[in-house]
C-alpha positions as CSV (number, residue, x, y, z in Angstrom):
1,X,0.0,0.0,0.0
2,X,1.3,3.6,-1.0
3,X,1.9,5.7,1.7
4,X,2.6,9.6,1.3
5,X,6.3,9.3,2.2
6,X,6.5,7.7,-1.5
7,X,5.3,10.2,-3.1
8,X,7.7,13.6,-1.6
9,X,10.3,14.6,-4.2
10,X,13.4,15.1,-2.5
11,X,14.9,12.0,-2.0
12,X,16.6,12.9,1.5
13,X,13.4,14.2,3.4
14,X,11.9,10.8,2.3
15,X,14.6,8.2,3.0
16,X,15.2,10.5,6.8
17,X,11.4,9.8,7.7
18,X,11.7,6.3,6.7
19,X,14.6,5.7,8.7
20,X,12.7,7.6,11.5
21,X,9.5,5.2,11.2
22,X,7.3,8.0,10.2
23,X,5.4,5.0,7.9
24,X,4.7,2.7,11.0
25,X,4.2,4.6,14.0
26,X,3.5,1.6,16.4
27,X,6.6,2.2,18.0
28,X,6.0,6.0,18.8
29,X,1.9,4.3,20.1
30,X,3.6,2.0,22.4
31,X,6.6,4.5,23.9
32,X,3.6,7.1,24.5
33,X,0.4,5.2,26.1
34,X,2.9,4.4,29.0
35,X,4.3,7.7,29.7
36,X,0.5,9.1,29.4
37,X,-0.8,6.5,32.0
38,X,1.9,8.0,34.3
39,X,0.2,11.1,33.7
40,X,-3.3,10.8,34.6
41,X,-2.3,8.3,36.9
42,X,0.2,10.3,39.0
43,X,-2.3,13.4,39.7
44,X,-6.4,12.1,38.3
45,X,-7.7,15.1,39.9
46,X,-5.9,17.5,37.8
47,X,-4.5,16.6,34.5
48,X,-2.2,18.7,33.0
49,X,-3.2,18.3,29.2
50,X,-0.2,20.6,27.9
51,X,2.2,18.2,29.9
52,X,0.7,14.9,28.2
53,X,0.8,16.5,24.8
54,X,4.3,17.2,25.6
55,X,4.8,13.8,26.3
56,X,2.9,12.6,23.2
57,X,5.9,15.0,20.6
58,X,8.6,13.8,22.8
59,X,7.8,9.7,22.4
60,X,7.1,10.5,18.4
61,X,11.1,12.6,18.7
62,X,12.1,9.3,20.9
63,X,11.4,6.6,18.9
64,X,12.4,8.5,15.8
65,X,15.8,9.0,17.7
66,X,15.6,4.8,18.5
67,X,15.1,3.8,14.9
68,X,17.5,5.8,13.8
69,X,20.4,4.4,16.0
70,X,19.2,0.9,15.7
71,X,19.6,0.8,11.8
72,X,23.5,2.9,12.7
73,X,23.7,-0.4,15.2
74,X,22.4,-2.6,13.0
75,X,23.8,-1.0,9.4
76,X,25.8,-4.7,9.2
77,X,23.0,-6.7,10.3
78,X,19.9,-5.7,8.5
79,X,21.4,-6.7,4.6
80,X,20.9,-10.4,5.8
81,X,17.8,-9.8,7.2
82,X,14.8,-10.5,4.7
83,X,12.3,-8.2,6.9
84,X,15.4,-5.4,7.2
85,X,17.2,-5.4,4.0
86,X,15.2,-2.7,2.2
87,X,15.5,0.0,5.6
88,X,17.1,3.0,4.2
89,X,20.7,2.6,5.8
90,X,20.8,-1.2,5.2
91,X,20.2,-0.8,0.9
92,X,22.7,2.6,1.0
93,X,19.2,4.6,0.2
94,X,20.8,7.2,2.9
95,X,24.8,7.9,4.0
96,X,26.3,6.8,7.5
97,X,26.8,10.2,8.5
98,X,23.3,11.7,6.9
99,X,21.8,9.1,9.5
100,X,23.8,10.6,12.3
101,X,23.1,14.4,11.2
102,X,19.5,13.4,11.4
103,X,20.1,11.5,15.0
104,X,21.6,14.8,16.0
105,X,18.7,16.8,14.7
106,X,16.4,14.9,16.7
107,X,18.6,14.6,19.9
108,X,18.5,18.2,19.9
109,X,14.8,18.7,19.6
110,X,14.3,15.8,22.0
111,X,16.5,18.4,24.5
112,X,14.6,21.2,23.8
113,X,11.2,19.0,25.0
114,X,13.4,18.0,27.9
115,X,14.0,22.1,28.8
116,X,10.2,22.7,29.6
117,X,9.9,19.9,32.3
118,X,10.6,20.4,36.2
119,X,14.3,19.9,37.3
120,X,13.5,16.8,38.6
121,X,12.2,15.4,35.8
122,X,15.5,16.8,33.4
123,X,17.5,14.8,35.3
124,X,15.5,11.6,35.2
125,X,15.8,12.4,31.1
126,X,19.1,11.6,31.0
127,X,18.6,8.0,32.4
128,X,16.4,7.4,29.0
129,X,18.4,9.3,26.8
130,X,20.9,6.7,28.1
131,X,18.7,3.2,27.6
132,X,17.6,4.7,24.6
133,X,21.1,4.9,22.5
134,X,22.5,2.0,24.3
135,X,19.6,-0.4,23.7
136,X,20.7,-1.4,19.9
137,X,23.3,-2.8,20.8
138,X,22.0,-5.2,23.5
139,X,21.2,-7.4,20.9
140,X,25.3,-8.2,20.2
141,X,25.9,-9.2,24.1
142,X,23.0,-10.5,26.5
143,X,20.4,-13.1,25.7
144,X,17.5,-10.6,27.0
145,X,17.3,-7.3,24.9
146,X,13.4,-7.5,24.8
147,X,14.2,-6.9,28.6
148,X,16.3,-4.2,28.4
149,X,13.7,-2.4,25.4
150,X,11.2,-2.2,28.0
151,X,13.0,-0.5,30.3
152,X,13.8,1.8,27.8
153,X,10.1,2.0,26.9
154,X,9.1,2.4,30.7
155,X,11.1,4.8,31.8
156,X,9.3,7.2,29.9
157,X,6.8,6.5,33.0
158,X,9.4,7.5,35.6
159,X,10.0,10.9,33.8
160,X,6.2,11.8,33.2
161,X,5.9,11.0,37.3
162,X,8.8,12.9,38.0
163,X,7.5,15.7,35.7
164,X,3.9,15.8,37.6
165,X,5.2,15.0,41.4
166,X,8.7,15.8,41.7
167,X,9.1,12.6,43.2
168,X,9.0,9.0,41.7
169,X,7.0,6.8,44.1
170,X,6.1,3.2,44.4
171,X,3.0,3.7,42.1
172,X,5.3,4.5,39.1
173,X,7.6,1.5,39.8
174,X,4.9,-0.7,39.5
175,X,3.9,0.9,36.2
176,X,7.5,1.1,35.1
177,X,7.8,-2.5,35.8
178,X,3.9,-3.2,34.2
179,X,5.8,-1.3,31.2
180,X,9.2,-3.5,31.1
181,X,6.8,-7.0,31.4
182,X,4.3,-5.6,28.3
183,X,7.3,-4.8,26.0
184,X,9.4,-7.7,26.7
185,X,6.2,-9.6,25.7
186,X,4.7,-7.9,22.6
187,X,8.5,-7.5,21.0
188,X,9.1,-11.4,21.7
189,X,6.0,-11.8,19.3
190,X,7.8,-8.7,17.3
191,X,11.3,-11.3,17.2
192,X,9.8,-14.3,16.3
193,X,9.3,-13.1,12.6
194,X,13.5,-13.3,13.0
195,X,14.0,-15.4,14.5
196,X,15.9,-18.0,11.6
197,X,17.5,-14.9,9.9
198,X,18.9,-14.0,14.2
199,X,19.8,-17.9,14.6
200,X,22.1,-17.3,11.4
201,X,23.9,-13.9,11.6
202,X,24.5,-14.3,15.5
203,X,21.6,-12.1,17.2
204,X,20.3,-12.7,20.4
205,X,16.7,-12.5,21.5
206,X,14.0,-13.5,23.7
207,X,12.1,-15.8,21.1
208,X,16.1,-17.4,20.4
209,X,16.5,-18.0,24.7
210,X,13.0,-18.9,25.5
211,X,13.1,-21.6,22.3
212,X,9.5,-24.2,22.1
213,X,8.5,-21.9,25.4
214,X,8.3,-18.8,23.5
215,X,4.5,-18.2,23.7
216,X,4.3,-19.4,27.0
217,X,6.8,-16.8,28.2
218,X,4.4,-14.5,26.8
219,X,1.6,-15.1,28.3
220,X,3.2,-15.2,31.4
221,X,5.1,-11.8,30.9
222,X,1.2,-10.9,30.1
223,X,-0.2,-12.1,33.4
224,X,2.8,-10.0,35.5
225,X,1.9,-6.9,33.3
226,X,-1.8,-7.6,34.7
227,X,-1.1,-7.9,37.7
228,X,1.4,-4.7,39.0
229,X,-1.3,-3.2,36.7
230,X,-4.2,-4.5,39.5
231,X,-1.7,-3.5,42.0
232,X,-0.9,0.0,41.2
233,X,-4.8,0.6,40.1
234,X,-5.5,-0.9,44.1
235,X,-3.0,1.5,45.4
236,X,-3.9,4.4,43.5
237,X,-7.9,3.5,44.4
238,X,-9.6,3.1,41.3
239,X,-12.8,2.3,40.3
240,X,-14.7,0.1,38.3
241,X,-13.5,1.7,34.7
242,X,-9.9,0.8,35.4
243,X,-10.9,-2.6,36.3
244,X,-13.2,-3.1,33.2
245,X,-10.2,-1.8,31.2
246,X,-8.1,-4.4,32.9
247,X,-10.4,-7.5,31.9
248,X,-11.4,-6.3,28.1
249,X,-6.9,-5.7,28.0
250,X,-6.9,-9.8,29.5
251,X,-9.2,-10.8,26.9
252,X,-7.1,-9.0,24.0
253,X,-3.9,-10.4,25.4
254,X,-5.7,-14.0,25.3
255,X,-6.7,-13.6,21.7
256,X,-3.2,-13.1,20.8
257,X,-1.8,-16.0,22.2
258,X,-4.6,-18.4,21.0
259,X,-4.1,-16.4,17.6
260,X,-0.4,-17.4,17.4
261,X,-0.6,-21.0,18.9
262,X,-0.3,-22.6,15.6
263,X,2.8,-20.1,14.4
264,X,1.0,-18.4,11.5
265,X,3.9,-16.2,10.2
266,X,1.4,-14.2,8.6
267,X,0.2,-13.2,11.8
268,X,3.2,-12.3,13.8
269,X,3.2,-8.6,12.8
270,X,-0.9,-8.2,13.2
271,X,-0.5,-9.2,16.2
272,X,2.4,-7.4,17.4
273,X,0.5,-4.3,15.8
274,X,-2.5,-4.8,17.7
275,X,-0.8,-4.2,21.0
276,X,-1.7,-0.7,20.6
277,X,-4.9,-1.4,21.8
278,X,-3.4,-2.3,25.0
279,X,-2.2,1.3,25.6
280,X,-5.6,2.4,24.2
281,X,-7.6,0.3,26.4
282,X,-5.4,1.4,29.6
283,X,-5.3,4.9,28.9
284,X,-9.1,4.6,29.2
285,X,-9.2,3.0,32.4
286,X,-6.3,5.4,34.1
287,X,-7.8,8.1,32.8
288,X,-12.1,7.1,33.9
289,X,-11.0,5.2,36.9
């Protein structure tokens, strides 16, 4: 399917947003619903709407900033990689050091966001500008990157807190580590499609290590997410909407592992994709509960 990115004429602009992701914008979804439950959840009788629309540019600048290092990270990698080859950096569409004038560009920006927070919260920034760069290259080392992507992804959490409260309590631990279990899940579905081709060029992954227990490792990874979710909703006192939002998310989590219990490859990325509706869902209940 065409998308409008095709159709710009200057070559640069186009291959920069498609090295950015601008085309599939799960990623920037599933960086943001997190960051926005923190939000609500860390002051439900006064949301700051400027604050969570600030959140919302800075996850698009974040995970643009993310793609753009992975494919530097991964500029060896994704040639021999059937779902990778054609990324921008991989078939020489863009220059090694265009990629990293655009990775500065968007640095930048992502430091301007960081300016209009509290203190508190500017420093915490630094701790996700950190997992953020360092992440790509996870895959080389430890046998849990999927791990390590979540943190990345929930710390987002810990700065949105920090940027309501000043503080970071127990509450947005629990939703930090809610965070880390729901990536490490949904990106396990997200590796299996690579799973051969990361078997063959020597990257590691959660669907390599967890091998014929691979969906069961997500369903459990699921059920933790669930539950520090019921636990932080309990602390926080919610009410019925959070809860509702918590059973229709336990359904949609079920239909993906019963979708994918037969391996249908054609699946993998639906169901990876649909995983925005988790955040959706959530978002609901934080913010009604």
């Amino acid at each position: 399917m065409s998308h409008w990115i095709d159709h710009l004429p200057y070559p640069l602009l186009r291959e920069s947003l498609r090295l950015m992701r601008v085309d599939r914008p799960i990623g920037t979804w599933l960086v943001m619903w997190p960051a926005l439950w923190a939000v609500v959840a860390a002051r439900p009788e006064a949301v700051d709407w400027s604050l969570m629309a600030l959140f919302a540019i800075g996850s698009f600048i974040m995970r643009s900033a993310g793609c753009v290092i992975n494919d530097i990270a991964d500029r060896k990698f994704d040639p021999h990689v059937a779902r990778t080859k054609e990324r921008p950096l991989a078939a020489g569409r863009i220059s090694l050091s265009q990629s990293l004038w655009l990775l500065l560009f968007l640095l930048v920006i992502a430091l301007i966001l960081a300016l209009q927070l509290n203190l508190f919260a500017l420093k915490l920034c630094f701790g996700g500008a950190f997992l953020a760069v360092t992440y790509p290259f996870t895959k080389r080392y430890i046998q849990l990157p999927q791990f390590y992507l979540g943190a990345a992804f929930g710390w987002g959490v810990i700065i949105a807190w920090g940027a309501v409260t000043e503080t970071v309590s127990l509450d947005a631990w629990l939703l930090f580590a809610a965070t880390l279990a729901w990536a490490a899940a949904y990106d396990t579905i997200y590796a299996l499609m690579d799973r051969e081709d990361d078997l063959k060029i020597g990257v590691k992954s959660t669907a390599i290590l967890f091998g014929r227990f691979d969906l069961t490792a997500v369903a459990l990874l699921y059920l933790i997410t669930l539950a520090l979710l019921a636990w932080a909703g309990w602390r926080l006192g919610l009410s019925w909407p959070f809860y509702l939002a918590l059973g229709v998310t336990f359904l949609q989590m079920s239909w993906q592992i019963w979708t994918l219990r037969d391996y249908p490859k054609e699946r993998f990325l639906a169901i990876f994709l649909s995983n925005k509706w988790v955040g959706i869902f959530l978002f609901s209940g934080f913010l009604f509960g």
